[in-house]
C-alpha positions as CSV (number, residue, x, y, z in Angstrom):
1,X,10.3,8.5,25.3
2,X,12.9,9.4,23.0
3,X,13.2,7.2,20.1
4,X,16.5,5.3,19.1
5,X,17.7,5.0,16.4
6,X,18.8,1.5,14.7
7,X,20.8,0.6,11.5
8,X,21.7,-2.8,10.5
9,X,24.5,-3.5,7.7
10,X,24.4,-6.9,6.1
11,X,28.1,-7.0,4.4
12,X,28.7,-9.4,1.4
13,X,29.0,-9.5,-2.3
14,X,26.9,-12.4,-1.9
15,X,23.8,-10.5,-0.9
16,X,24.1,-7.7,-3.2
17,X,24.0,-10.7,-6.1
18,X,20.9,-12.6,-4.7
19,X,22.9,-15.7,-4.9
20,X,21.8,-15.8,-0.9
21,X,19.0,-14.4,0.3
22,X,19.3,-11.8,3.4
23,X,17.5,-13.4,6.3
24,X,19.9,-11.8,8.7
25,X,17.9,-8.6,7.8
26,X,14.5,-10.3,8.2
27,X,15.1,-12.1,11.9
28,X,16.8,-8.8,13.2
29,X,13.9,-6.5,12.2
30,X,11.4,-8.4,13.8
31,X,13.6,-9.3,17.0
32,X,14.3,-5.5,17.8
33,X,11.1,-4.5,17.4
34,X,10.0,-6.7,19.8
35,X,12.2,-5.1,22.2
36,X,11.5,-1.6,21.5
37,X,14.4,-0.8,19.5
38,X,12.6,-1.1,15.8
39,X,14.9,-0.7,12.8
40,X,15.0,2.6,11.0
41,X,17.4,2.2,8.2
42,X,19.4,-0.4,6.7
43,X,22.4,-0.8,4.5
44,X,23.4,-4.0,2.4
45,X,27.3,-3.6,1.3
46,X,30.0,-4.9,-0.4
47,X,33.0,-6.2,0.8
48,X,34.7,-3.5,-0.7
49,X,36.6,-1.3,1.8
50,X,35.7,1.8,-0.1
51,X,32.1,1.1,0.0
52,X,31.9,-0.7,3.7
53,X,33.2,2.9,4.9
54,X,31.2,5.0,3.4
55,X,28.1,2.9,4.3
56,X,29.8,2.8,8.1
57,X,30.5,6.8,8.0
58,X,26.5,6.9,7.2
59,X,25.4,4.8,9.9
60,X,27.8,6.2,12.6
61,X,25.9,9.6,11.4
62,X,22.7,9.0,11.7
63,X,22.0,6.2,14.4
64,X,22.2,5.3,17.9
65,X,22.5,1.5,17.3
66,X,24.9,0.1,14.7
67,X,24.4,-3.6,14.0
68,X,26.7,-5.6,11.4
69,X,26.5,-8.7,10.1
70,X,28.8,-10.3,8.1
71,X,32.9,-9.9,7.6
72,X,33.9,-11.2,10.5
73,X,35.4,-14.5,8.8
74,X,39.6,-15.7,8.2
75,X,39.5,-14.9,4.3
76,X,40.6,-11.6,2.8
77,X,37.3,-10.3,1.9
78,X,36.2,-10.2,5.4
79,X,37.0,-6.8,6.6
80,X,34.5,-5.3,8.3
81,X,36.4,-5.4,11.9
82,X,39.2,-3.8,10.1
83,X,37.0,-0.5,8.9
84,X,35.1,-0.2,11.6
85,X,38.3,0.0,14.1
86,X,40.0,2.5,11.9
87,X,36.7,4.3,11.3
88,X,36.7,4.8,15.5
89,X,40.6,5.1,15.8
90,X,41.1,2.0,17.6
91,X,44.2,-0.5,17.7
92,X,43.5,-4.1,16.5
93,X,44.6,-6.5,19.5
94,X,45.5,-9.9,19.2
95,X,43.5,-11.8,22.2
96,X,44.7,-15.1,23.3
97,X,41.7,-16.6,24.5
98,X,39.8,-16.3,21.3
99,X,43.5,-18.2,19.1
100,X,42.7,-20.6,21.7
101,X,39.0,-21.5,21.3
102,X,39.6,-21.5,17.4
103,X,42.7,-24.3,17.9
104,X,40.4,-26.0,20.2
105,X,37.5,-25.9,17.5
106,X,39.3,-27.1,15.1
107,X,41.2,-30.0,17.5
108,X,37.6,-31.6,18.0
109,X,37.6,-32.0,14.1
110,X,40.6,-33.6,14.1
111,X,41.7,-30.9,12.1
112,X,44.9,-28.3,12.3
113,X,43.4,-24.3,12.7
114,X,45.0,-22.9,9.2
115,X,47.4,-19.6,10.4
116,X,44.9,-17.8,8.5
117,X,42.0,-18.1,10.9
118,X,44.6,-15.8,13.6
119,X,42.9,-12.6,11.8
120,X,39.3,-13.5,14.0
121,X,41.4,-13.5,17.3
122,X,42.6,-9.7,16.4
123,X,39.7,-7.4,18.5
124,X,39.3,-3.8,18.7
125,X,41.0,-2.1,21.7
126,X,38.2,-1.4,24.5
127,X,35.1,-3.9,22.4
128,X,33.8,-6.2,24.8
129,X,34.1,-9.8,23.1
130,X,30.7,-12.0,22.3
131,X,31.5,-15.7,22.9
132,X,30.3,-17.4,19.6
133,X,29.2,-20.7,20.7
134,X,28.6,-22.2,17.1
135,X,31.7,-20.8,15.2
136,X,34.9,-19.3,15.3
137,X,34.1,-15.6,14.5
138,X,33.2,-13.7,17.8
139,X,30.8,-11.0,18.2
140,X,31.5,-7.7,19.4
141,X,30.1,-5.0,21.5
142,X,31.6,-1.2,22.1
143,X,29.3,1.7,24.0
144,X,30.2,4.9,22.5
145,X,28.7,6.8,25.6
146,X,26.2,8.3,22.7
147,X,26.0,5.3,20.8
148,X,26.6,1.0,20.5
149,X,27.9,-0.9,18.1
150,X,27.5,-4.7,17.7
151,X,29.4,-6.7,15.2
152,X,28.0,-10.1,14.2
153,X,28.7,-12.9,12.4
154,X,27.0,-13.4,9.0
155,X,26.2,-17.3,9.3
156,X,22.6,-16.8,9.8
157,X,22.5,-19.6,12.8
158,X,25.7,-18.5,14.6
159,X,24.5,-14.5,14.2
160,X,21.1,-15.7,15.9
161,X,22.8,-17.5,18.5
162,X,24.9,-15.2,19.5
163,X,21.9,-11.9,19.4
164,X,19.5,-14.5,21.5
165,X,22.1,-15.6,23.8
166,X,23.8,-12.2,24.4
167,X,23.1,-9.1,22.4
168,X,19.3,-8.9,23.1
169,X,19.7,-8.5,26.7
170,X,22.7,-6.2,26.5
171,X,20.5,-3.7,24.1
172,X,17.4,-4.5,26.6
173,X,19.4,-3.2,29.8
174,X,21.4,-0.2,27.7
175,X,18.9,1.4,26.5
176,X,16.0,0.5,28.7
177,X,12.8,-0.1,26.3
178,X,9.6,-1.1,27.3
179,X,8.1,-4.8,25.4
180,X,7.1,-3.9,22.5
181,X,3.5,-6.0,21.4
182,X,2.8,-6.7,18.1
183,X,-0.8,-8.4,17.1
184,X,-1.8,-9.3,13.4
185,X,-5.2,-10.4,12.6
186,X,-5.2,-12.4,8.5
187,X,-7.4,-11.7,5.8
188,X,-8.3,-13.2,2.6
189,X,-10.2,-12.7,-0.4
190,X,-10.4,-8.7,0.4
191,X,-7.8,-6.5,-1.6
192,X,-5.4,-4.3,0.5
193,X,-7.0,-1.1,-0.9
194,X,-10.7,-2.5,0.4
195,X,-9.2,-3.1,3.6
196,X,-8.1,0.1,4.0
197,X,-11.0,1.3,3.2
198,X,-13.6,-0.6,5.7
199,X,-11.0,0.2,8.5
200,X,-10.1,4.2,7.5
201,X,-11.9,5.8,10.9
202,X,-10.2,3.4,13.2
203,X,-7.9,5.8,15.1
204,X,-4.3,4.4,15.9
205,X,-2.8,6.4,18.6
206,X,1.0,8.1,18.5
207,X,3.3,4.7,19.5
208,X,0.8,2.1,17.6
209,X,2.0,1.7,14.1
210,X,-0.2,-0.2,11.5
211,X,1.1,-2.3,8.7
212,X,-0.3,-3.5,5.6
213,X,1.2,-7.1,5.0
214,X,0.3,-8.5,1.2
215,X,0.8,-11.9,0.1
216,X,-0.7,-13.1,-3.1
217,X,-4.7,-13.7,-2.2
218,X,-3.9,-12.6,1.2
219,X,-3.4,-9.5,2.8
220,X,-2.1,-9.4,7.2
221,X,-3.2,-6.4,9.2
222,X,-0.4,-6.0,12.1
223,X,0.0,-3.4,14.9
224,X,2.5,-2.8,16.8
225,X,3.2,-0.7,19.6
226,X,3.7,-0.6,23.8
227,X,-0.5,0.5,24.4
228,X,-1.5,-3.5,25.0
229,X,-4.7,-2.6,25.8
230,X,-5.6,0.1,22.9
231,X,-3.7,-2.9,20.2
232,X,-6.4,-5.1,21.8
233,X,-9.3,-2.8,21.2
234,X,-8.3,-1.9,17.6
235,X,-7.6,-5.7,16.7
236,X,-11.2,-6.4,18.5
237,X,-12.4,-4.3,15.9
238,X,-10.8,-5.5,13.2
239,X,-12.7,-8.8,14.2
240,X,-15.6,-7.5,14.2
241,X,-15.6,-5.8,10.8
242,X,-14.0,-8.1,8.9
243,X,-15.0,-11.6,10.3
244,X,-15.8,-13.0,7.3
245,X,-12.6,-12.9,5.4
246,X,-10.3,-13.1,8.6
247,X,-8.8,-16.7,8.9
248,X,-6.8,-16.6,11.6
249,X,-4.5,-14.3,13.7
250,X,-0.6,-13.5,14.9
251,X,1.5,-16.5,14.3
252,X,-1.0,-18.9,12.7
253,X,-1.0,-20.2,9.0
254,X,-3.8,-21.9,6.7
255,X,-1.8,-25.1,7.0
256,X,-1.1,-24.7,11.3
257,X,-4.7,-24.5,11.4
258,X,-6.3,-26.7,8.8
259,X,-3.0,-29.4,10.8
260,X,-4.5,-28.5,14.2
261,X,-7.9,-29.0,13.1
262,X,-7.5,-32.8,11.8
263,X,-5.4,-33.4,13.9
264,X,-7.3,-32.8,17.1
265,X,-10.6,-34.6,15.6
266,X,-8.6,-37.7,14.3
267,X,-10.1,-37.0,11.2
268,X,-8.1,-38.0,7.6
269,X,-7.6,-35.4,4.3
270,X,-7.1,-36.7,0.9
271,X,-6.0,-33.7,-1.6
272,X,-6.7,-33.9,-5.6
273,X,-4.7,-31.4,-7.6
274,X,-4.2,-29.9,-11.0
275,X,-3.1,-26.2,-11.4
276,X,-1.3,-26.2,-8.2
277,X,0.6,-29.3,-8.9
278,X,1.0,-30.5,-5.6
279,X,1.5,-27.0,-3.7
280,X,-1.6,-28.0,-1.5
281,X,0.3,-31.1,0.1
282,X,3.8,-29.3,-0.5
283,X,2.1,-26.4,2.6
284,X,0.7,-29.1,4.3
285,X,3.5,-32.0,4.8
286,X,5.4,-29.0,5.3
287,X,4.4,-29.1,9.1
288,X,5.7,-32.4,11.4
289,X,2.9,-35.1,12.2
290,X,1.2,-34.4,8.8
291,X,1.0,-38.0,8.4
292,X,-1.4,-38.2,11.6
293,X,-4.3,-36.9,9.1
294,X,-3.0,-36.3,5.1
295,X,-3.5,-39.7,3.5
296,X,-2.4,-39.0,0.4
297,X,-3.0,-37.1,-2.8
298,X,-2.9,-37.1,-6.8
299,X,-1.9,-34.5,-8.9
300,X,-4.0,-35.5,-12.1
301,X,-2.9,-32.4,-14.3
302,X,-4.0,-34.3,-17.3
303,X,-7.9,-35.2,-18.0
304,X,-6.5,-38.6,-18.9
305,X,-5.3,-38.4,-14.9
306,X,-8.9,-37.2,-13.6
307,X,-10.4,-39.8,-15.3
308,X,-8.2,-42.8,-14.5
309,X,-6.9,-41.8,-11.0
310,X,-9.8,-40.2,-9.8
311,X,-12.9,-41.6,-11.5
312,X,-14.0,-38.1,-13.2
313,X,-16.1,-38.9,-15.7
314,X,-15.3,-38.5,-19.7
315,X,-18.8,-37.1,-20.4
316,X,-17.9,-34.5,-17.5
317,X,-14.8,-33.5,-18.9
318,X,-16.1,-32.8,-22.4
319,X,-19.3,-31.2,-21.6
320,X,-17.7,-29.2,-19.1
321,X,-14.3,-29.0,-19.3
322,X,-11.5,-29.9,-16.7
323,X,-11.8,-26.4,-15.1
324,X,-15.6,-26.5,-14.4
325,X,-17.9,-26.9,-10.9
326,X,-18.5,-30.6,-12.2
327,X,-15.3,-31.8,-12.7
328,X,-13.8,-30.3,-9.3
329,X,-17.0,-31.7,-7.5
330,X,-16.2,-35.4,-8.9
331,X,-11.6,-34.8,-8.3
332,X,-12.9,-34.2,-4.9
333,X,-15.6,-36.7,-4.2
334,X,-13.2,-39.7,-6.1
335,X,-10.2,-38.6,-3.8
336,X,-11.9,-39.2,-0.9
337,X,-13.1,-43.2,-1.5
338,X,-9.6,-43.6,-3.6
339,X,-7.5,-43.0,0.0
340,X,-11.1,-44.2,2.2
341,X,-10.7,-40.3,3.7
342,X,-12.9,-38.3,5.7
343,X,-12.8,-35.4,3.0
344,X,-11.1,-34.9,-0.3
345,X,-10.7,-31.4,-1.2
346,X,-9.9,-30.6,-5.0
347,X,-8.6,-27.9,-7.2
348,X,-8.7,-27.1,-10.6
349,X,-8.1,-24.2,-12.9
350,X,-6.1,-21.7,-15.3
351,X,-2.4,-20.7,-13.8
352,X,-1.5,-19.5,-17.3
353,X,-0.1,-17.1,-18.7
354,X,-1.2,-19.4,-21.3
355,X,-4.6,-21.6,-21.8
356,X,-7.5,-19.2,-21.1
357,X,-10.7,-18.2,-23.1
358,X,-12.9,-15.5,-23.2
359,X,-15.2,-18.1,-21.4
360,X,-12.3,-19.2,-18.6
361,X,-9.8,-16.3,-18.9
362,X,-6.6,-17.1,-16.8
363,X,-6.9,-17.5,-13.1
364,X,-10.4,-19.3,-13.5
365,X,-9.9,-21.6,-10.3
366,X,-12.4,-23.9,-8.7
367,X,-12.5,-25.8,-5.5
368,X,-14.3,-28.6,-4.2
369,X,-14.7,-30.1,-0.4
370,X,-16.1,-33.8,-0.4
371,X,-17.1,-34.3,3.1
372,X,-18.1,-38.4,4.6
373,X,-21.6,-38.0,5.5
374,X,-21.1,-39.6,9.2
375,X,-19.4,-36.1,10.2
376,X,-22.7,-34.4,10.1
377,X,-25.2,-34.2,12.6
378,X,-28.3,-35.1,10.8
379,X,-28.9,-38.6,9.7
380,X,-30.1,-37.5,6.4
381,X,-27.9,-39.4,3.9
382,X,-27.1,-38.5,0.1
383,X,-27.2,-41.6,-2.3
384,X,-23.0,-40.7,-2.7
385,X,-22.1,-41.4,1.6
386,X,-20.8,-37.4,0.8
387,X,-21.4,-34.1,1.0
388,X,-19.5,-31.8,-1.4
389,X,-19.2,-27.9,-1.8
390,X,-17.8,-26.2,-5.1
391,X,-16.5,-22.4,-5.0
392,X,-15.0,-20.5,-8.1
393,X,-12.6,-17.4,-8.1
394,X,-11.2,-15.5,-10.2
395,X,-7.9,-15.1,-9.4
396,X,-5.0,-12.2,-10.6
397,X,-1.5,-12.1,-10.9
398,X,1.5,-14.3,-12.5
399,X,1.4,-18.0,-12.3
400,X,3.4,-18.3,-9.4
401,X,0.8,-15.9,-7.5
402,X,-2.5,-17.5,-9.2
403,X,-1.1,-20.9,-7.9
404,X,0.0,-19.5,-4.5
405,X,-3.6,-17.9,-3.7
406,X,-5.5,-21.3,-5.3
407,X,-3.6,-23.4,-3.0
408,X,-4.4,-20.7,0.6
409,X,-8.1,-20.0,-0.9
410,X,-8.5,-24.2,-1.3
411,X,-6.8,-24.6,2.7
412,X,-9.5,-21.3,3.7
413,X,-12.7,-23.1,2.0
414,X,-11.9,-25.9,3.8
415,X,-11.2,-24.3,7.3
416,X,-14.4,-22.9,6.4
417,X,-16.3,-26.3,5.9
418,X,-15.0,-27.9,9.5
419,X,-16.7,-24.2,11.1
420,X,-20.0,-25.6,9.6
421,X,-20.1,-28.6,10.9
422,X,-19.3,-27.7,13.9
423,X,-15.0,-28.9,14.3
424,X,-13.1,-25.4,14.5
């Protein structure tokens, strides 16, 4: 099957200054690739007519599908309907229907539509009109005979409504794709370069594409393509080979799973931090129902903190330092009988760039899982009621990504800890 072709312009000064970030871009890529129409370029432009035409001219060139977003609004910047009307040598037509569903908008406000919002009710002669349901810009469609182009709203919920609602299925029955299936299995603690390695003689056929997807301390292996059963056999092995650093697969996260987990078993999670300063409970509150199992946490950043708030003991601290096995054995074991939880998990460690040694150089990290001894199977019991695991890494990058990886490798360790005794 012959491939087509798509292009998507995002239009707005805005985006070009990364005072707003482009996640028009982000929900279109993956939603036409799940229909078989992947993008295969993409322009972000000004509002400048100048620049939106050449940009257009480009896109017209090169591509079957033309996708805009953005410049469809009432103030003067918003041209984009304009250029691309004269770019295809078609009359701007005022349409009745549209004046009225803006005066109507603006009625249920209470409010007067300003004469300026009249320049969204002017349409290109022969575009098919997308009913906006969540604003007062419209999409629209044209079919070119050799080509489409679809003009959307830039207001990231309206320009999702209106591709959901409308535009997907229009694309689906134009241009006649098959589903595309994509399946991504997710690693950790192996670099993208290893993994590439271990899986080089896996053969993906013409029509499976593989991607590497990195994320600090994390890396995502996806393929994509129509062969569902060849995607499964790859991602089979995939399993197989890298079982021990795979966590979990297509549209999980650490914190969906680690949420599932404690949920399901009724079981309660206190969380001590230090170097990530609260990012731990940040992921995890992050998900609705987090109160069902997170009882609370401390961040004790200072050793005056570990000491007082979680019990970690003075000698500890200056025989072995606040970034040590002891001391995140202790932040997690005191966590759990502070909040009466079912396990405290800990972290502690260098972010820098500052604050290393040659002893603990930057990104020195250790982690600590306090488990209540009644979630065991054996009746053997330790004199503390607990059972705790420490783990070090040594973790690369800039603050931001040593803090990132601490908080996912802490979440991992501890999906790790539920497998062994038996809840995953």
């Amino acid at each position: 099957m012959e491939q087509v072709r798509t292009h998507v312009m995002c239009i707005g000064n805005e985006l070009l200054s990364g005072k707003t970030v482009n996640t028009n871009l982000s929900y279109l890529g993956q939603e036409l690739e799940k229909i078989g129409l992947p993008i295969v370029g993409s322009t972000v432009t000004s509002d400048e007519e100048e620049e939106l035409n050449l940009n257009l001219s480009f896109a017209f060139d090169t591509s079957d599908i033309i996708i805009t977003t953005g410049g469809l609004g009432p103030t003067a910047d918003d041209i984009t309907k304009k250029c691309v009307a004269d770019y295809l040598h078609k009359e701007l037509q005022f349409n009745d229907e549209i004046w009225e569903n803006i005066v109507a908008r603006f009625a249920r406000r209470g409010m007067v539509a300003p004469d300026t919002n009249r320049t969204q009710a002017y349409v290109p002669k022969d575009f098919t009109i997308l009913k906006n349901k969540l604003g007062t810009a419209p999409g629209l469609y044209y079919d070119l005979g050799d080509k489409v182009v679809v003009l959307l709203p830039g207001v990231p919920y309206e320009m999702k409504g209106l591709f959901e609602d409308i535009v997907k299925d229009l694309l689906k029955e134009r241009f006649n794709r098959n589903s595309v299936v994509s399946r991504s299995v997710h690693t950790i603690g192996v670099s993208e370069s290893k993994l590439a390695e271990i899986i080089a003689d896996i053969v993906t056929p013409n029509g499976i594409s593989l991607a590497f997807l990195p994320q600090p301390g994390r890396v995502t292996l996806r393929l994509t393509g129509t062969d569902v059963e060849r995607i499964e056999e790859i991602i089979s092995e995939f399993k197989r080979r890298l079982s021990d650093s795979i966590w979990g697969e297509d549209d999980e996260t650490l914190p969906l799973i680690i949420h599932r987990l404690l949920s399901e078993h009724k079981l309660s999670l206190a969380v001590a931090e230090s170097c990530t300063g609260g990012l731990v409970q940040e992921k995890l509150v992050s998900i609705p129902g987090a109160s069902n199992y997170l009882k609370g946490g401390i961040v004790s950043y200072s050793d005056e903190a570990k000491r007082e708030q979680l019990g970690v003991r003075a000698s500890t601290l200056e025989k072995y330092g606040a970034v040590s096995k002891e001391a995140a054995k202790e932040m997690a074991e005191g966590v759990l009988k502070k909040f009466n939880a079912d396990i405290g998990v800990s972290v502690t460690g260098i972010a820098g760039p500052d604050g290393g040694t040659e002893e603990k150089p930057v990104g020195t990290v250790w982690f600590g899982v306090s488990i209540n001894e009644r979630l065991f199977a054996d009746e053997k019991e330790t004199e503390e009621g607990t059972r705790t695991h420490t783990e070090t890494r040594f973790l690369i990058g800039s603050r931001y990504t040593i803090r990132e990886s601490s908080a996912h490798v802490l979440l991992n360790l501890l999906r790790i800890q539920l497998k062994n005794i038996g809840i995953l």
